[in-house]
RODO-2510 file (C-alpha; in nm, 4 decimals, decimal comma):
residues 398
     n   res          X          Y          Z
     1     x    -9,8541     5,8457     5,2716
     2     x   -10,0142     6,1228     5,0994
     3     x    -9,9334     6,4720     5,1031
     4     x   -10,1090     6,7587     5,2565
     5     x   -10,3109     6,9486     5,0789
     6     x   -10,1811     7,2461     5,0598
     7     x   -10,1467     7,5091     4,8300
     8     x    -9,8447     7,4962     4,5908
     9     x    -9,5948     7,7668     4,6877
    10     x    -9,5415     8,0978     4,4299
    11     x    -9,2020     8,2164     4,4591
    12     x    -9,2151     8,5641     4,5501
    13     x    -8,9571     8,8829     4,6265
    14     x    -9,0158     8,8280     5,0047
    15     x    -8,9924     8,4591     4,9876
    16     x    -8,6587     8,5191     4,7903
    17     x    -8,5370     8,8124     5,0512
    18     x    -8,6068     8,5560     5,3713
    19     x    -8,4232     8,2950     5,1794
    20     x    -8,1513     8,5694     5,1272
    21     x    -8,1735     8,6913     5,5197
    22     x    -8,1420     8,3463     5,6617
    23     x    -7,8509     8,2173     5,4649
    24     x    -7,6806     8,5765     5,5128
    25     x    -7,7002     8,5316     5,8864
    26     x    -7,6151     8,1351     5,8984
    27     x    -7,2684     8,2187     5,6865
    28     x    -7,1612     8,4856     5,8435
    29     x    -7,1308     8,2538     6,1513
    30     x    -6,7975     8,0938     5,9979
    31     x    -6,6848     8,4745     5,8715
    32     x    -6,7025     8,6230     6,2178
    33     x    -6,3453     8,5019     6,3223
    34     x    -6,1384     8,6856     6,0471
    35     x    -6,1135     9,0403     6,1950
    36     x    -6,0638     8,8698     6,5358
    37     x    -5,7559     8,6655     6,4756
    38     x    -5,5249     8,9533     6,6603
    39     x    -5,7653     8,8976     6,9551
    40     x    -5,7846     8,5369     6,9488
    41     x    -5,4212     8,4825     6,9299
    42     x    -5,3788     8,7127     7,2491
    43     x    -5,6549     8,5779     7,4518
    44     x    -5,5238     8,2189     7,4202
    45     x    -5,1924     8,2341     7,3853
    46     x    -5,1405     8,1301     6,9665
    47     x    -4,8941     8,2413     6,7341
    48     x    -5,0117     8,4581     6,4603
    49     x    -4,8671     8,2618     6,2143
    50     x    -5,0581     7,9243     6,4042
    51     x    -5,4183     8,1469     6,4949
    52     x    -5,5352     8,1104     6,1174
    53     x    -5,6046     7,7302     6,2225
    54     x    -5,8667     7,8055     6,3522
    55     x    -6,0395     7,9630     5,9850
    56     x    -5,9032     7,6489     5,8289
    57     x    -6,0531     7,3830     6,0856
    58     x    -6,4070     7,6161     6,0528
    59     x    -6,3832     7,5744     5,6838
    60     x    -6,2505     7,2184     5,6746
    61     x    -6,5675     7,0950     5,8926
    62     x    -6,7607     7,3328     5,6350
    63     x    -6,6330     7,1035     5,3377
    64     x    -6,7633     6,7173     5,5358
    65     x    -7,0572     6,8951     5,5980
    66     x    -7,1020     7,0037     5,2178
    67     x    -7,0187     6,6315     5,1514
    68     x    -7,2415     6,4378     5,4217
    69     x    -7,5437     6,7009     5,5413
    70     x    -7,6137     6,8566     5,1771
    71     x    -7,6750     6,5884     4,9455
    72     x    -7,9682     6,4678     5,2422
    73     x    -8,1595     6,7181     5,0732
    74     x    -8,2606     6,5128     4,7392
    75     x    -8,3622     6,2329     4,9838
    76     x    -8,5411     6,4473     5,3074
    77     x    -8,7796     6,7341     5,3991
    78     x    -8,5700     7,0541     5,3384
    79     x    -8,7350     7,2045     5,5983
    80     x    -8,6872     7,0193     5,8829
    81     x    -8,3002     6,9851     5,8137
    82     x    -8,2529     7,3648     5,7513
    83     x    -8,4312     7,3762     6,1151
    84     x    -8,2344     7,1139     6,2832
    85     x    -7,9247     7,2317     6,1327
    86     x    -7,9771     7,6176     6,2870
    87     x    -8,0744     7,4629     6,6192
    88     x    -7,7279     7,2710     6,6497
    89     x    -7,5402     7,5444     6,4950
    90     x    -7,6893     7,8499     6,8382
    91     x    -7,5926     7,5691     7,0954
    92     x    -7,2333     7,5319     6,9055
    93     x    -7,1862     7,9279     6,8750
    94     x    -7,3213     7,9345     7,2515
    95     x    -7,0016     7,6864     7,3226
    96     x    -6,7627     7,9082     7,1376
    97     x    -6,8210     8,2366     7,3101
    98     x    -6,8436     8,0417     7,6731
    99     x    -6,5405     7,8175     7,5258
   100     x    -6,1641     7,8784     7,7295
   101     x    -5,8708     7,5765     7,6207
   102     x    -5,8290     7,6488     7,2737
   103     x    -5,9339     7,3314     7,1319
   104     x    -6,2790     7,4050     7,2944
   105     x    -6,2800     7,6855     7,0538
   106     x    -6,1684     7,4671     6,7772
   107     x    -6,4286     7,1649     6,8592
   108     x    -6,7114     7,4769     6,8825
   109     x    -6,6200     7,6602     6,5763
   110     x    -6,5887     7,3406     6,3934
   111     x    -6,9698     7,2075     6,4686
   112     x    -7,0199     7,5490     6,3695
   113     x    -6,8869     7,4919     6,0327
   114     x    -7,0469     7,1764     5,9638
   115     x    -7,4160     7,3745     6,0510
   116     x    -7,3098     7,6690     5,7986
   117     x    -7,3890     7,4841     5,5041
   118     x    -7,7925     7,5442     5,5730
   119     x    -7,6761     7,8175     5,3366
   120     x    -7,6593     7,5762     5,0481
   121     x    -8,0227     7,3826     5,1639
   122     x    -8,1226     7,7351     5,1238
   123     x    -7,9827     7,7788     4,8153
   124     x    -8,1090     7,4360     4,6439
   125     x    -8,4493     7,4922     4,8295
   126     x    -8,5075     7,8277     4,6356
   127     x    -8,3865     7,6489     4,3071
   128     x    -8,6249     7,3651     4,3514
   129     x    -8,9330     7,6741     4,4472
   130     x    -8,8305     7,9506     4,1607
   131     x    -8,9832     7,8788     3,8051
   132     x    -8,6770     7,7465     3,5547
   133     x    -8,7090     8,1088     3,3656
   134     x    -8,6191     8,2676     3,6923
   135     x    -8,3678     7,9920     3,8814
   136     x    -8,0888     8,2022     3,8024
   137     x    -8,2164     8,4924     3,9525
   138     x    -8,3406     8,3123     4,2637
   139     x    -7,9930     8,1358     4,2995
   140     x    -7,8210     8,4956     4,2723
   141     x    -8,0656     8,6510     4,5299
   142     x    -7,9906     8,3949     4,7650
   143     x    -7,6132     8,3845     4,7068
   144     x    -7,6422     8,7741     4,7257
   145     x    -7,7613     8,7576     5,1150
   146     x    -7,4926     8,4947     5,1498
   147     x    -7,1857     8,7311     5,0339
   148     x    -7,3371     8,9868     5,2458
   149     x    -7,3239     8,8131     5,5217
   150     x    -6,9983     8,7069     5,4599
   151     x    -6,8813     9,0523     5,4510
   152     x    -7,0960     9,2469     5,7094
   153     x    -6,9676     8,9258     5,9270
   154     x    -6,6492     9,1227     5,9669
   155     x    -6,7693     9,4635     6,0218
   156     x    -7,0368     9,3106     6,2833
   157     x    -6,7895     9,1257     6,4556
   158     x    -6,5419     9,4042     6,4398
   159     x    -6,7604     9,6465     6,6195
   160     x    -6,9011     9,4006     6,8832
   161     x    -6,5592     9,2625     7,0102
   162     x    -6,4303     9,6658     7,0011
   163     x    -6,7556     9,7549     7,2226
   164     x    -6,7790     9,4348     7,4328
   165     x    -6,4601     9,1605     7,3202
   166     x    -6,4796     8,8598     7,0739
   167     x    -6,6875     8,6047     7,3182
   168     x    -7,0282     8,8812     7,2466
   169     x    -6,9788     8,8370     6,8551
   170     x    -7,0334     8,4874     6,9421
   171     x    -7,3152     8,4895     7,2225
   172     x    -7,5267     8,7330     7,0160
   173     x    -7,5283     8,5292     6,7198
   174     x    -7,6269     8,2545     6,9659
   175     x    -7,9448     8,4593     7,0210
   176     x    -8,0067     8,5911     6,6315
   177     x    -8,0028     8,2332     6,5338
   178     x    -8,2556     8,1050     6,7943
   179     x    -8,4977     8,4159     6,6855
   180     x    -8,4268     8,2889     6,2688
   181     x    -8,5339     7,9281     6,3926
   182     x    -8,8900     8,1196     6,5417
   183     x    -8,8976     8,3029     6,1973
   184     x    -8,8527     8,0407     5,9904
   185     x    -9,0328     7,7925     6,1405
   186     x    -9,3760     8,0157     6,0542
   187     x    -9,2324     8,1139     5,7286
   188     x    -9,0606     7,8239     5,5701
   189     x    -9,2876     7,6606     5,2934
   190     x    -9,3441     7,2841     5,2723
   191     x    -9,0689     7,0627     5,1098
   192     x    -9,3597     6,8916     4,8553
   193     x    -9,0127     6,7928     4,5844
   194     x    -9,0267     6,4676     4,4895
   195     x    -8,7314     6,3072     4,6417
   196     x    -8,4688     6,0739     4,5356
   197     x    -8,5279     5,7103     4,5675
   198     x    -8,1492     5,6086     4,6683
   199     x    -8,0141     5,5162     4,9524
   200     x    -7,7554     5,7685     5,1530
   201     x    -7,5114     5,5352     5,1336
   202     x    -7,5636     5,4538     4,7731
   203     x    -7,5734     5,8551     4,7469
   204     x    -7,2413     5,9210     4,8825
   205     x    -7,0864     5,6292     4,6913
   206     x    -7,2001     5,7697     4,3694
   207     x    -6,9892     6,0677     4,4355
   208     x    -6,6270     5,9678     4,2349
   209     x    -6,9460     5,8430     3,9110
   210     x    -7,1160     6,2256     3,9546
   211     x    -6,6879     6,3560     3,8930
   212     x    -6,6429     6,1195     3,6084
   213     x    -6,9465     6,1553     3,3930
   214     x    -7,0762     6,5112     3,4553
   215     x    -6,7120     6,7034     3,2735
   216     x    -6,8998     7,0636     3,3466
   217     x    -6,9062     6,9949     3,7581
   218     x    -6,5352     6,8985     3,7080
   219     x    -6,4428     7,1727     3,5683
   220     x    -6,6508     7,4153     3,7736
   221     x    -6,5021     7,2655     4,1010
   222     x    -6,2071     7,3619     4,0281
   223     x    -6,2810     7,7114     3,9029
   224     x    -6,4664     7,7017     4,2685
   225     x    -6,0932     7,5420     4,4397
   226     x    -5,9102     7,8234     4,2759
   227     x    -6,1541     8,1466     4,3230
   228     x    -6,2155     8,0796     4,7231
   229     x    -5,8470     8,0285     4,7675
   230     x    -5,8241     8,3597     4,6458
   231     x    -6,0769     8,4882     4,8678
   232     x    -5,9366     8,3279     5,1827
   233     x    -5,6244     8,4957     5,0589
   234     x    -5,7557     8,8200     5,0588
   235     x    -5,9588     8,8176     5,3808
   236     x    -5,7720     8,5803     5,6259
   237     x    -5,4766     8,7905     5,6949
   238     x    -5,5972     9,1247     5,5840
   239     x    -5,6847     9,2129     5,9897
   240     x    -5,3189     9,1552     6,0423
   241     x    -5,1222     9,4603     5,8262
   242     x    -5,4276     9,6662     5,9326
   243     x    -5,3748     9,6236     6,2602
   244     x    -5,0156     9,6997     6,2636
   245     x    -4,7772     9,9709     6,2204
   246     x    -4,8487    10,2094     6,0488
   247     x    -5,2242    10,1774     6,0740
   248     x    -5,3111    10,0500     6,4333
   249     x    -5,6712    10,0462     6,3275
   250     x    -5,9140     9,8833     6,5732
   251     x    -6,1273     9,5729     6,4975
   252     x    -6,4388     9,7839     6,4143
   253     x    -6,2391     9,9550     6,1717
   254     x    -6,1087     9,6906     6,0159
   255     x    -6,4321     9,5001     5,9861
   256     x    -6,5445     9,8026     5,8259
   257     x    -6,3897     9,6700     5,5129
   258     x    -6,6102     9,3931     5,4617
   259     x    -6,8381     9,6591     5,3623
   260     x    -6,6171     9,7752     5,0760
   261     x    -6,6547     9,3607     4,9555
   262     x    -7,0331     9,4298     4,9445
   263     x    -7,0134     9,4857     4,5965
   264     x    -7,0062     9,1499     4,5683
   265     x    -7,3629     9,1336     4,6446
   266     x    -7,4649     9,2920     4,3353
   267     x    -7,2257     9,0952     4,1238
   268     x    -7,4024     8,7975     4,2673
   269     x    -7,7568     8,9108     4,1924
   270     x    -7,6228     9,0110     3,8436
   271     x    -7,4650     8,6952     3,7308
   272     x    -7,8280     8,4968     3,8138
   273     x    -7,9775     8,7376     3,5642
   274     x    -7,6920     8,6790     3,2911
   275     x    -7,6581     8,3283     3,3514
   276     x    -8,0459     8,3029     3,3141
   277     x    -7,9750     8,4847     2,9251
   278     x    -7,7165     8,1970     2,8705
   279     x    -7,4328     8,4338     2,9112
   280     x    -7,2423     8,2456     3,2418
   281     x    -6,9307     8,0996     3,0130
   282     x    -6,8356     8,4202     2,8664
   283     x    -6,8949     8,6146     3,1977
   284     x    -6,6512     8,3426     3,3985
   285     x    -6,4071     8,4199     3,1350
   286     x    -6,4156     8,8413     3,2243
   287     x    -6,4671     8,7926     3,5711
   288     x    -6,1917     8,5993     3,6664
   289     x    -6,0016     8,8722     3,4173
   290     x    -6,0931     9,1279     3,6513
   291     x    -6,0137     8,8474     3,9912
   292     x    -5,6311     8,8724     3,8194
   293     x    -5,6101     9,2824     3,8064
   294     x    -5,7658     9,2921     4,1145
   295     x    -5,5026     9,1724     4,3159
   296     x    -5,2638     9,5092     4,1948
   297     x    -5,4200     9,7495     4,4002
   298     x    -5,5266     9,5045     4,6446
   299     x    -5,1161     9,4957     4,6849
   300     x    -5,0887     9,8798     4,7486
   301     x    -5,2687     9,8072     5,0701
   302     x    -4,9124    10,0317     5,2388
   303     x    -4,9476    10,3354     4,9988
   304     x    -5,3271    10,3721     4,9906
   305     x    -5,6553    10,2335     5,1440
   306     x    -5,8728    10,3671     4,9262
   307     x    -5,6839    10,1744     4,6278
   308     x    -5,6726     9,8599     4,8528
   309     x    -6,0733     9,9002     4,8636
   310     x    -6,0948     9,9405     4,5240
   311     x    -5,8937     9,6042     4,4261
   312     x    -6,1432     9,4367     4,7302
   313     x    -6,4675     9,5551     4,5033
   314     x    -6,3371     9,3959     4,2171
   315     x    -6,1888     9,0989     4,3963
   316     x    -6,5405     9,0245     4,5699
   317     x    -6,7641     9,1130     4,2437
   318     x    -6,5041     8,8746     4,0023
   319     x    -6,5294     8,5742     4,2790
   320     x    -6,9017     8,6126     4,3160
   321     x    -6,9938     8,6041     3,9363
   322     x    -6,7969     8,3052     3,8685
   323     x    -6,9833     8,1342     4,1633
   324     x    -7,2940     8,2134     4,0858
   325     x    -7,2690     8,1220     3,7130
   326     x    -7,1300     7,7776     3,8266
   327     x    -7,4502     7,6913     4,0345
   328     x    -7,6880     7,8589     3,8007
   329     x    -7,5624     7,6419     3,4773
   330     x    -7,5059     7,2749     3,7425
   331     x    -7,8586     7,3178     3,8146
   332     x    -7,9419     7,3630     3,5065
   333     x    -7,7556     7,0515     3,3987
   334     x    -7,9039     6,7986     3,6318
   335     x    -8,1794     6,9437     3,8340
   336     x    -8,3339     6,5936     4,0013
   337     x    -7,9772     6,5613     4,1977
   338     x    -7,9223     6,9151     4,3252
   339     x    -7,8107     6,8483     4,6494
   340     x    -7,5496     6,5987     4,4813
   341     x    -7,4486     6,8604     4,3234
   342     x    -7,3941     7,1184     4,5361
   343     x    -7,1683     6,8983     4,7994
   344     x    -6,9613     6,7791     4,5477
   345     x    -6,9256     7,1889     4,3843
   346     x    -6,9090     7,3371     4,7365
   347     x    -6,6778     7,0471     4,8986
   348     x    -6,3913     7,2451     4,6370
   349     x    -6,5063     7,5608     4,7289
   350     x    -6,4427     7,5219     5,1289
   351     x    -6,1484     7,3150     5,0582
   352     x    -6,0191     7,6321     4,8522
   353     x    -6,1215     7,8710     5,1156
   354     x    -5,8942     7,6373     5,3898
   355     x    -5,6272     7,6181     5,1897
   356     x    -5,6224     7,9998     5,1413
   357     x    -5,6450     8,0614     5,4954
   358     x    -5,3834     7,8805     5,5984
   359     x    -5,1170     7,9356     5,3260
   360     x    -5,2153     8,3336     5,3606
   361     x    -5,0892     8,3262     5,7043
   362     x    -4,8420     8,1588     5,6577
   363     x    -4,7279     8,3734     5,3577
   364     x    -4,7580     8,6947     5,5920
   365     x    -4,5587     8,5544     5,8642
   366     x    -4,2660     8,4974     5,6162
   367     x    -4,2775     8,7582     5,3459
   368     x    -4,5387     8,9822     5,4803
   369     x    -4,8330     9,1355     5,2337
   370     x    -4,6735     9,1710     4,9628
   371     x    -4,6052     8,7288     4,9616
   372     x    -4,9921     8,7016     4,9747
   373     x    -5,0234     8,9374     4,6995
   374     x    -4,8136     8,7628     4,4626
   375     x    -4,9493     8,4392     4,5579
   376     x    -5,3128     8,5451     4,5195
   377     x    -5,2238     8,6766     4,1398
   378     x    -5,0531     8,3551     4,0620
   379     x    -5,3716     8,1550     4,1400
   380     x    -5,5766     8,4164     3,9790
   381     x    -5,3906     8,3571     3,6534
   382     x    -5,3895     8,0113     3,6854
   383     x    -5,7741     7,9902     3,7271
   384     x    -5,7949     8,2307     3,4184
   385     x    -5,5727     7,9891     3,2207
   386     x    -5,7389     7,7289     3,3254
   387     x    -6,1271     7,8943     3,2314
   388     x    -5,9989     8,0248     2,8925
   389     x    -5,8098     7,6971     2,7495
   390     x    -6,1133     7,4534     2,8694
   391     x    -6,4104     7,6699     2,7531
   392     x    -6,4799     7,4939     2,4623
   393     x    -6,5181     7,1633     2,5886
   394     x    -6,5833     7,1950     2,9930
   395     x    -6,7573     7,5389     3,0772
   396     x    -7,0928     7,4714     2,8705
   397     x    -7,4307     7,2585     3,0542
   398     x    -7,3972     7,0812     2,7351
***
């Protein structure tokens, strides 16, 4: 079959900004439950130290969906499956603000999760548009809508459930996705990539072969394990102190935080640009300097916000630079198998964000904020470690 002829697609600052808008609205989907967890575990009747199953599940289904739905990218139309996957992913949100047994939640939130990771189709789409002397910008501008939607998740869900409870956060997302799918389905270019001849089966088998041979996406993987359990650390439990003595703030306050993480954003953006100037290696080893100090004033949260917001800015802008140098120098390494790629990269990454969630609660249920803290910095130094004693031989495309 030939293709249409059409013409070939210029990457452009509004092509790059709708790329950014819809993945910033698709992730924010999975973030919206974090500064509702006090309301949740209320409305159905769940522990606090149990509700934070419910961030893990999201972000567990997030991981088999990095694994099965994001490597079908090197072998289908781009387009159709970042059109298909928002579709599913408004009926599932639809489910979860309508949804009453718990496990209805759970089952919505979960479908939900596997749908998110049109963020990374996104992502790999604009890599596979953007010249190569401009891939690592492209990749940050994407991943800069995505960590702003990650963060104005919580402030947007905050103020909704304050002005109208949790099941609207839910519901209007329903309707914001459905208008995206109009947008984007005038917008969206033409997936013209050549694509992989493989079968998916053969795909997914090659996985543990793509591990053994390729020593940089080891390595990065578990850079991206260690970094988002140290995000889930920071930002599963954080609604809980807040919302206790001696603050009592409200969930549109404490959403209001995620705008403090916005910084993040222009860490994002940044590291494309320095990771595009070959400079990704020496900037993991600094950022994930400044993920370990972060977590000091992030641990004064009970003396002083404004020093708990600073730590946040430097937690969000360390995690953020680290990310976006991984993808920017793995799809530099093997460009034909992008999609391959990114599932087996991102798999660690929601894996780490689960496992954050759920020890975080647990941690403030037992020792309270100060537990988390010292657990967060432990991981932080380990991932430093880790960066500084493998550079030579693991952090390099080459």
């Amino acid at each position: 079959m030939t293709k249409k002829n059409t013409p070939p697609v210029t990457w452009s600052a509004s092509l790059a900004l709708l790329f950014a808008l819809a993945s910033g609205l698709s992730v924010a989907n999975i973030y919206y439950v974090q500064p509702l967890l006090g309301q949740l575990a209320e409305s159905f009747g769940v522990s606090k130290a149990a509700v934070g199953s419910v961030v893990s599940v999201t972000q567990l289904f997030y991981a088999a969906g990095l694994l099965l739905i994001v490597p079908l990218g090197d072998l289908r139309n781009r387009r159709v499956m970042i059109l298909v996957q928002l579709a599913l992913s408004g009926i599932a949100l639809l489910a979860a603000g309508l949804a009453h047994p718990y496990f209805i939640l759970l089952a919505s939130l979960a479908v939900v999760g596997s749908m998110a990771v049109v963020t990374q189709v996104l992502v790999n789409f604009a890599s596979s548009l953007a010249p190569a002397s401009s891939r690592g910008s492209a990749v940050g501008t994407v991943t800069s809508g995505i960590v702003i939607g990650i963060l104005l998740a919580r402030t947007v869900a905050g103020i909704i459930s304050e002005l109208a409870g949790w099941r609207a956060v839910y519901l209007t997302s329903s309707a914001l996705t459905a208008v995206l799918i109009l947008v984007l389905w005038k917008k969206l270019p033409e997936d013209d990539a050549d694509k992989s001849n493989s079968s998916y089966r053969r795909m997914l088998r090659s996985f543990p072969r793509l591990f053994a041979t390729h020593r940089l996406l080891r390595a990065r993987a578990i850079l991206a394990l260690l970094i988002f359990a140290n995000f889930g650390m920071l930002w599963t439990p954080l609604a809980l102190p807040l919302g206790e003595a001696p603050f009592h703030l409200q969930p549109a306050a404490i959403g209001a935080f995620g705008l403090a993480g916005a910084a993040g954003a222009w860490g994002a953006s940044r590291a494309g640009r320095w990771a595009d100037r070959g400079q990704g290696p020496r900037m993991t080893i600094i950022a994930l300097s400044i993920l370990l100090v972060s977590w000091f004033p992030i641990g004064m949260l009970h003396h002083s916000l404004l020093v708990l917001i600073a730590g946040i800015i430097l937690l969000d802008f360390a995690v953020q630079v680290v990310h976006v140098s991984s993808q920017s120098l793995l799809f530099a390494s093997l460009p034909e198998a992008r999609g391959q790629l990114t599932g087996a990269y991102m798999i660690f990454y929601s894996i780490g964000s689960a496992l954050g969630a759920l020890l975080s609660t647990l941690l403030y249920a037992r020792y309270g904020w100060y537990g988390v803290c010292v657990a967060g910095a432990s991981i932080a130094a380990i991932a430093l470690l880790y960066a500084f004693l493998s550079r030579k031989q693991t952090l390099n495309p080459n």
